[in-house]
C-alpha positions as CSV (number, residue, x, y, z in Angstrom):
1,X,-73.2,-80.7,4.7
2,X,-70.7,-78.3,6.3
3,X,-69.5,-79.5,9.7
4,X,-71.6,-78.6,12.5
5,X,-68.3,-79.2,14.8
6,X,-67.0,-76.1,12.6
7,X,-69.7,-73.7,13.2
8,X,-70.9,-71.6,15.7
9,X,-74.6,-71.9,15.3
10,X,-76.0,-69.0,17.2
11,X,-73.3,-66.4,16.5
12,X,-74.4,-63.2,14.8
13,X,-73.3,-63.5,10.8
14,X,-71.3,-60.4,9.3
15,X,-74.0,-58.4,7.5
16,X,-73.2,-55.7,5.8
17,X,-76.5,-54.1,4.4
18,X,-77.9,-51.5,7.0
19,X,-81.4,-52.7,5.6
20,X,-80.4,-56.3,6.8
21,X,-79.2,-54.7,10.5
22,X,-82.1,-53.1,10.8
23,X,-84.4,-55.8,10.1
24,X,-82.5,-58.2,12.4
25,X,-82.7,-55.8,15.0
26,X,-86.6,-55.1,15.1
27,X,-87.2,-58.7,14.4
28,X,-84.7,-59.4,17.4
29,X,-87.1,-57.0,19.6
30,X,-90.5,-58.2,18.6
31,X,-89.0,-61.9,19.3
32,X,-90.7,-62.4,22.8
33,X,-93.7,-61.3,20.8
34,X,-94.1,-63.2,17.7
35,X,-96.2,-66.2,18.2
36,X,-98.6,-64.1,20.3
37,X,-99.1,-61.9,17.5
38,X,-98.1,-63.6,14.0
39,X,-101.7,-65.0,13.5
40,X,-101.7,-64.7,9.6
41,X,-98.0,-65.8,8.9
42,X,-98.6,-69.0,11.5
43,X,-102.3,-69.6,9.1
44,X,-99.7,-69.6,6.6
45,X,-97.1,-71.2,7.8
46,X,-99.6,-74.4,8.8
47,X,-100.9,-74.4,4.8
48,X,-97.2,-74.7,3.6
49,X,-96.2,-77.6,5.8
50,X,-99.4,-79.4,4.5
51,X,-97.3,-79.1,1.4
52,X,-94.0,-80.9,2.4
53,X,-93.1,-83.9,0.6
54,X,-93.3,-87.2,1.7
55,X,-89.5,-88.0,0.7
56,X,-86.2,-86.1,0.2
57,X,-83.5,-86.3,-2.4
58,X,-81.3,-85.4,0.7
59,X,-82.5,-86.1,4.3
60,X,-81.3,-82.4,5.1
61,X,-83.7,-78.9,4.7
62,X,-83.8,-75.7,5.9
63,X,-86.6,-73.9,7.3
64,X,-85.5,-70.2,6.5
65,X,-86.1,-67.3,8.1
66,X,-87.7,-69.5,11.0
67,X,-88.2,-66.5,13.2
68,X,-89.1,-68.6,16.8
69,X,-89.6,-72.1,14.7
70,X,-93.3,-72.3,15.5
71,X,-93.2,-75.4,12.6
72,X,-90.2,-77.4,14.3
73,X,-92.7,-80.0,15.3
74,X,-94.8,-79.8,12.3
75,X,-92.0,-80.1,9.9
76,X,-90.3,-83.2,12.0
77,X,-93.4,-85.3,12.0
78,X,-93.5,-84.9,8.1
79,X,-90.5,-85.5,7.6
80,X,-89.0,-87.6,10.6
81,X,-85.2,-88.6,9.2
82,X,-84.5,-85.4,8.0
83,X,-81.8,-83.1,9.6
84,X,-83.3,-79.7,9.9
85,X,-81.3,-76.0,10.6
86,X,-83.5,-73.4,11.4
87,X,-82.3,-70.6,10.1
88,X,-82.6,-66.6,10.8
89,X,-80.6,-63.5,10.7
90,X,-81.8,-62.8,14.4
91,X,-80.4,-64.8,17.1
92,X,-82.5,-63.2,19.5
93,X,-86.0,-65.0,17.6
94,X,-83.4,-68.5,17.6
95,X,-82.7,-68.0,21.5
96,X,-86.4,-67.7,22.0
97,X,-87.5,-71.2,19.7
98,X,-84.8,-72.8,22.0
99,X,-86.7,-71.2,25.4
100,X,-90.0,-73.0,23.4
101,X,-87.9,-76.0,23.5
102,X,-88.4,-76.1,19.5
103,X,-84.6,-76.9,19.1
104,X,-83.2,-80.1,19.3
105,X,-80.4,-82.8,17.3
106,X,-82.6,-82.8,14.7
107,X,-83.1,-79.4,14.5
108,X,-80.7,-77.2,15.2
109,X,-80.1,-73.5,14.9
110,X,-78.1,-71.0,13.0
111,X,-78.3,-67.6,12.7
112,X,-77.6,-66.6,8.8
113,X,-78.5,-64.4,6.0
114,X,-80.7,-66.4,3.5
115,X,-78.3,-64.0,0.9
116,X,-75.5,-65.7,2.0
117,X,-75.5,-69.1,3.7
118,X,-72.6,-70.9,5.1
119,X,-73.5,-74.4,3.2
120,X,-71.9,-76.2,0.9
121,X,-73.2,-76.1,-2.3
122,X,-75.9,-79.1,-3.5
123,X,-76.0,-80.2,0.7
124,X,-80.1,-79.9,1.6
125,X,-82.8,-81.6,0.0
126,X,-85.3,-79.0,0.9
127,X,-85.6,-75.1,1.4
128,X,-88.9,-74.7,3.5
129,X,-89.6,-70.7,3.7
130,X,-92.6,-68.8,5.6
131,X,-93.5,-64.7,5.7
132,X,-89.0,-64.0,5.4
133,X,-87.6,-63.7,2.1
134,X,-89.5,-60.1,1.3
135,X,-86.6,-58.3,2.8
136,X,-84.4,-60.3,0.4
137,X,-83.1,-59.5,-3.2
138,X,-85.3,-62.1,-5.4
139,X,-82.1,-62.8,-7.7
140,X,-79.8,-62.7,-5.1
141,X,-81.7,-65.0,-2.9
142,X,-83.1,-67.4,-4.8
143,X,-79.7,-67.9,-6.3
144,X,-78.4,-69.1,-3.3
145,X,-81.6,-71.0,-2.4
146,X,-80.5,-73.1,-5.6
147,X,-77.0,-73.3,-4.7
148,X,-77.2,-75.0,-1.4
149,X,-80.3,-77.3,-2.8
150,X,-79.0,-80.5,-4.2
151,X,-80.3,-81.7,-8.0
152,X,-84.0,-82.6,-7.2
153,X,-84.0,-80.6,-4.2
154,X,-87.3,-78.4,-3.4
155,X,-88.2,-75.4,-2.5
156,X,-91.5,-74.3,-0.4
157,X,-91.4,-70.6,-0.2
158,X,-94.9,-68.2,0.8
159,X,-94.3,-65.0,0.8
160,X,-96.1,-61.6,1.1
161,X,-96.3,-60.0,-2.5
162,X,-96.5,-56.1,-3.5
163,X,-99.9,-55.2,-2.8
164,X,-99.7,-56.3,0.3
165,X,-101.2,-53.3,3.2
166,X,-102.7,-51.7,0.8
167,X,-104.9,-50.1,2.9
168,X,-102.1,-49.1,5.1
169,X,-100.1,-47.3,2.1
170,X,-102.9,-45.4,0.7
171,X,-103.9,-43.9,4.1
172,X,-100.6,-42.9,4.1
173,X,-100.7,-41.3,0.9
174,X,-103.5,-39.3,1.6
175,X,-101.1,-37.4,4.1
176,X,-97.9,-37.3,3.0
177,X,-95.4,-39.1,0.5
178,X,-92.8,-40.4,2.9
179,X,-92.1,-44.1,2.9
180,X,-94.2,-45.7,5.3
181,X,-94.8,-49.4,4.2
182,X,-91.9,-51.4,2.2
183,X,-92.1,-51.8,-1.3
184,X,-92.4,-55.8,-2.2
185,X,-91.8,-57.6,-4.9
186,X,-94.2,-59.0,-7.2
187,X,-95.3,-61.9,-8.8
188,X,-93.0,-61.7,-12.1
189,X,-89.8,-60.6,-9.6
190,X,-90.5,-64.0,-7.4
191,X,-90.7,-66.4,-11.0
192,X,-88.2,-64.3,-12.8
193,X,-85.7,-64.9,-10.3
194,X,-86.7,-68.9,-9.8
195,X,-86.5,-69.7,-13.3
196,X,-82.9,-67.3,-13.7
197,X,-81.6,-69.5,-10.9
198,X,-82.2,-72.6,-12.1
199,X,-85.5,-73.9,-10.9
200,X,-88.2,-76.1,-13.0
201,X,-91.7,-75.8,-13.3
202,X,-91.6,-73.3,-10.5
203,X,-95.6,-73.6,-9.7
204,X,-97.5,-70.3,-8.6
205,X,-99.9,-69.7,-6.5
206,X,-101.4,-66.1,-5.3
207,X,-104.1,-65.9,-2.5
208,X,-105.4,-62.4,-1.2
209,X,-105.9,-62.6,2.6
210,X,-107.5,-60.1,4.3
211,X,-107.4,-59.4,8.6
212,X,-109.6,-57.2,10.1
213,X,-109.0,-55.1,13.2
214,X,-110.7,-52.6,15.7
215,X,-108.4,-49.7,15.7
216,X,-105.5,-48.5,13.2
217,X,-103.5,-48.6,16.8
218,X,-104.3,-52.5,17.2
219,X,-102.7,-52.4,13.2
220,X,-99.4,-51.1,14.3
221,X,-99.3,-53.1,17.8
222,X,-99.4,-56.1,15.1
223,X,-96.9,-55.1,12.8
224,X,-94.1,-53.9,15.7
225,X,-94.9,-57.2,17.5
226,X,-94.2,-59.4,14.6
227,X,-91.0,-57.4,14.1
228,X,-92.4,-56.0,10.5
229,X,-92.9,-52.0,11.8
230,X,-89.3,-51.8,10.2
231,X,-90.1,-49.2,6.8
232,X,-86.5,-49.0,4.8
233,X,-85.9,-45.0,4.4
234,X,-88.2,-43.9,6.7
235,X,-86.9,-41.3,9.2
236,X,-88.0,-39.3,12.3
237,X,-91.2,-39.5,13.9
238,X,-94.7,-39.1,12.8
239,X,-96.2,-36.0,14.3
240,X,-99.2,-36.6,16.2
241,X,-101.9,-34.5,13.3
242,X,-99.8,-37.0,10.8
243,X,-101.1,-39.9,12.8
244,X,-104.5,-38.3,13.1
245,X,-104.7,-37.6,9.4
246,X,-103.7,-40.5,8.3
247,X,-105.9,-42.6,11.1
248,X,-108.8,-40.2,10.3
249,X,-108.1,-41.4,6.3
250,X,-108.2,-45.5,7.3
251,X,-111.7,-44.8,9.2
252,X,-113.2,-44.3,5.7
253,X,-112.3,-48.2,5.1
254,X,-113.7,-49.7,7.8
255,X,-116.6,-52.4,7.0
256,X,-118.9,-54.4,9.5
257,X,-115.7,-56.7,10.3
258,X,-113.9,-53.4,11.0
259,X,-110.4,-51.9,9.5
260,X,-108.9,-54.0,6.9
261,X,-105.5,-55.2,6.3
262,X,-104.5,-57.2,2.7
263,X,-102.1,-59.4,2.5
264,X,-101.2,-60.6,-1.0
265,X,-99.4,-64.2,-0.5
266,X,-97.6,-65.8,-3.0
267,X,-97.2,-69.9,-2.5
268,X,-94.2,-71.0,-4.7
269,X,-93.3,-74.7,-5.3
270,X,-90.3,-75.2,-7.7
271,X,-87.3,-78.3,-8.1
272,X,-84.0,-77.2,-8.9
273,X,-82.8,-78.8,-12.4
């Protein structure tokens, strides 16, 4: 494992997407935020540490794209001689897991881009990832998910799948054609990429959740308290008979349990060869 004498953990790494600032920014903001709000990824989160196993080919894993390490605790009594970094490209949400008093020896920070990690190669038994890697290249990340991961090493990754807001999109749709909602991956990008990078028997799982809120307004509070109100090429406002339209368009949607919001969540298990 790299030196931790040789790093500084919390400093902000060089990133040189404007996607990847922008992300880290909005995620920064909604940091404060994030547990209050993040009901479905936490749901989530919970069902992939149930998956953790009981031993490690190395006693070090990373839990990446922690945002405020709601799982510190979780992960540590699973796994209790394991040296964890919780990793994230905003130092803002790793500040706010140390205010939580999530961070500790075993557990320590450092703020990174899952794209480009600075590990050595083959140093972690375990990649443990929850509701971060859509704002990630599938090739590009899952080949460095496999470097860092030592032969035998794990990976635990859950992550929200194209399809995902449907309901969101299509009420957007019905008012104009600017970007609105990201694009995400699917299925075949997600196994594609494991099995080019060197993982076996990388083991599939898709669930279709589904929240359901009072107002298209309570929707968007969500999403920009979670950090994910961030839409990659969209620009300027929405005018106020946009937001009407489009709000006016979501109302033909809503069921007893009021407006729904699909999430499609891919659980991944794989090994690296």
């Amino acid at each position: 494992m790299t030196s931790i004498a040789t790093i500084d953990w919390l400093a902000e790494p060089t990133v040189d997407s404007p996607l990847k600032t922008a992300v880290s920014q909005h995620f920064g903001r909604a940091a404060r935020s994030y547990d209050a709000h993040a009901e479905l990824q936490l749901a989530v989160g919970r069902s992939l540490v149930q998956r953790l196993p009981d031993q490690l080919v190395k006693p070090a894993a990373l839990d990446l794209g922690c945002a405020t390490a709601p799982f510190a605790r979780a992960q540590q009594q699973a796994l209790p001689e394991v040296l964890w970094q919780a990793v994230d490209l905003s130092s803002d949400m790793l500040n706010e897991a140390a205010e939580r008093g999530r961070l500790n020896d075993h557990y320590q920070p450092l703020c990174a881009d899952a794209e480009s990690l600075p590990l050595q190669a083959s140093s972690q038994g375990l990649v443990f990832s929850c509701f971060a890697l859509q704002w990630c290249h599938p090739v590009r990340v899952m080949a460095e998910v496999c470097r860092v991961l030592a032969p035998g090493g794990r990976l635990l990754l859950a992550v929200p799948l194209a399809g995902s807001l449907q309901e969101l999109n299509q009420s957007w749709q019905g008012v104009n054609h600017r970007p609105h909602v990201n694009p995400l991956p699917s299925l075949k990008d997600w196994q594609g990429a494991a099995l080019q990078a060197g993982f076996a028997d990388a083991q599939c799982q898709q669930q279709v959740m589904v929240e359901y809120y009072d107002s298209v307004k309570q929707i968007a509070r969500r999403l920009k308290a979670t950090g994910a109100d961030h839409v990659n090429g969209a620009s300027g406002l929405t005018g106020k008979n946009a937001w009407q339209a489009m709000v006016a368009e979501y109302e033909t949607k809503r069921t007893r349990q009021g407006l729904p919001l699909t999430w499609n969540v891919l659980f991944l298990e794989a090994e690296k060869l």
